[in-house]
C-alpha positions in Angstrom: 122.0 113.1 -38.5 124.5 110.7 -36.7 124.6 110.4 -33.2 127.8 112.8 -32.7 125.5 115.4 -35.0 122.3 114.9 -32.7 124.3 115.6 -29.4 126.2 118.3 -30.0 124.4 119.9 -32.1 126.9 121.3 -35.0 127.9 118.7 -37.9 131.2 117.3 -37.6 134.4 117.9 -39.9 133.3 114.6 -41.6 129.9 114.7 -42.3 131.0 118.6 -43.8 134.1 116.2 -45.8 131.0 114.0 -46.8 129.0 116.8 -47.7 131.2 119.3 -49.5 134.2 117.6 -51.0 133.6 113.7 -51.5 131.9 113.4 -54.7 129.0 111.0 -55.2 128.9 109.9 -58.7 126.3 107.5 -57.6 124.1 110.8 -57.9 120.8 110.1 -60.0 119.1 112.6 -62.3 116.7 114.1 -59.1 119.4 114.7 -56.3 121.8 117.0 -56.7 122.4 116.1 -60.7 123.1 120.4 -62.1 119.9 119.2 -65.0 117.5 118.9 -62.2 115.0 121.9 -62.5 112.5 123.1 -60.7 111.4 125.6 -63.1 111.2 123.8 -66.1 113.4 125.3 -69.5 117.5 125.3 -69.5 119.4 128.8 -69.2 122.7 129.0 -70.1 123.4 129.1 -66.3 122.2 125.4 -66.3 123.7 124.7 -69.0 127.6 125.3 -67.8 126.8 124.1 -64.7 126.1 120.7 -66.0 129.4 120.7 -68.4 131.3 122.2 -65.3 129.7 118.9 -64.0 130.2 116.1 -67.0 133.9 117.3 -66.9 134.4 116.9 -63.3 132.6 113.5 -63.5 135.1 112.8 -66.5 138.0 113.7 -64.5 136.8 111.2 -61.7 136.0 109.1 -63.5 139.5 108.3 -65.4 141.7 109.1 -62.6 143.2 112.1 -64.2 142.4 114.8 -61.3 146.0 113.5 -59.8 147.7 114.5 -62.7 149.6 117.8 -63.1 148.1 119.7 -65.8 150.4 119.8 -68.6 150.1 115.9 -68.3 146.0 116.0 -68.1 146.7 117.9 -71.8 148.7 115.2 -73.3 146.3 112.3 -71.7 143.4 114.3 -73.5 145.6 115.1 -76.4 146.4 111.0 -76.6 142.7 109.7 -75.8 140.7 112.1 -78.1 143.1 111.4 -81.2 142.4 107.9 -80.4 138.3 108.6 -80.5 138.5 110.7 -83.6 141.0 107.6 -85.5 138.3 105.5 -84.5 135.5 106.9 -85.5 137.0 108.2 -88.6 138.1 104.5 -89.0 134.4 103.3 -88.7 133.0 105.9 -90.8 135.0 104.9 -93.8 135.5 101.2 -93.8 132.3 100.0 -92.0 130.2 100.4 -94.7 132.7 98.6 -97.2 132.8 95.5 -94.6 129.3 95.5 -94.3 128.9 95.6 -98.2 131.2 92.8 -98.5 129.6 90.4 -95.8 126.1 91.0 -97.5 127.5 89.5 -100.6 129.1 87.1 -99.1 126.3 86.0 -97.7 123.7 86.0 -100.2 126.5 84.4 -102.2 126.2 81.2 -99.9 122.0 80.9 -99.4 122.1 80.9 -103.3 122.1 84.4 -104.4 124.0 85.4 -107.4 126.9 87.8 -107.8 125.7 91.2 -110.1 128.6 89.6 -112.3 126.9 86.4 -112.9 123.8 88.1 -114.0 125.3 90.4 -116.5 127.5 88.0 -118.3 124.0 85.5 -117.9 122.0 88.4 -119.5 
């Protein structure tokens, strides 16, 4: 308690602002966090409580709490599509890349190409 608090006896409009309306995302996994549990086991009770809380967190976290919600939808609609092109983007041409810096390579610490063996053999 701050001094005003000890005196008076009654918390003040701030420390209730503090309290009840300013987030803390500094928050750690065993204050406050809606995964902490003091009965072990996660009910679906926890369960939305903790999305409730990831999505608040997410909104925070980007900003996008000031925005109205028709333009929350299209700065969803905008960042998700560019998540899903780059993961599909990664899924597909990754493994090619990869494929092609092995061989290059083993091509240059003396490694031969599959091509050189067959026409060899």
């Amino acid at each position: 308690l701050n001094a005003t608090e000890q005196y008076s006896g009654s918390p003040t409009i701030a420390s209730r602002v503090r309290q009840y309306i300013i987030p803390d995302i500094t928050v750690g996994l065993y204050s406050g966090h809606p995964l902490h549990f003091k009965h072990g086991g996660m009910d679906v009770k926890n369960l939305k409580e903790y999305l409730c809380w990831a999505y608040y967190q997410y909104l925070l976290i980007t900003g996008i709490y000031v925005l109205e919600p028709w333009e929350q939808s299209i700065f969803n609609t905008v960042l998700f599509t560019m998540i899903a092109m780059v993961v599909y983007t990664s899924y597909v041409f990754i493994p090619i890349h990869v494929r092609l810096a092995l061989e290059f390579f083993s091509g240059l610490f003396g490694g031969q190409h599959e091509s050189t063996v067959q026409i060899l053999v």
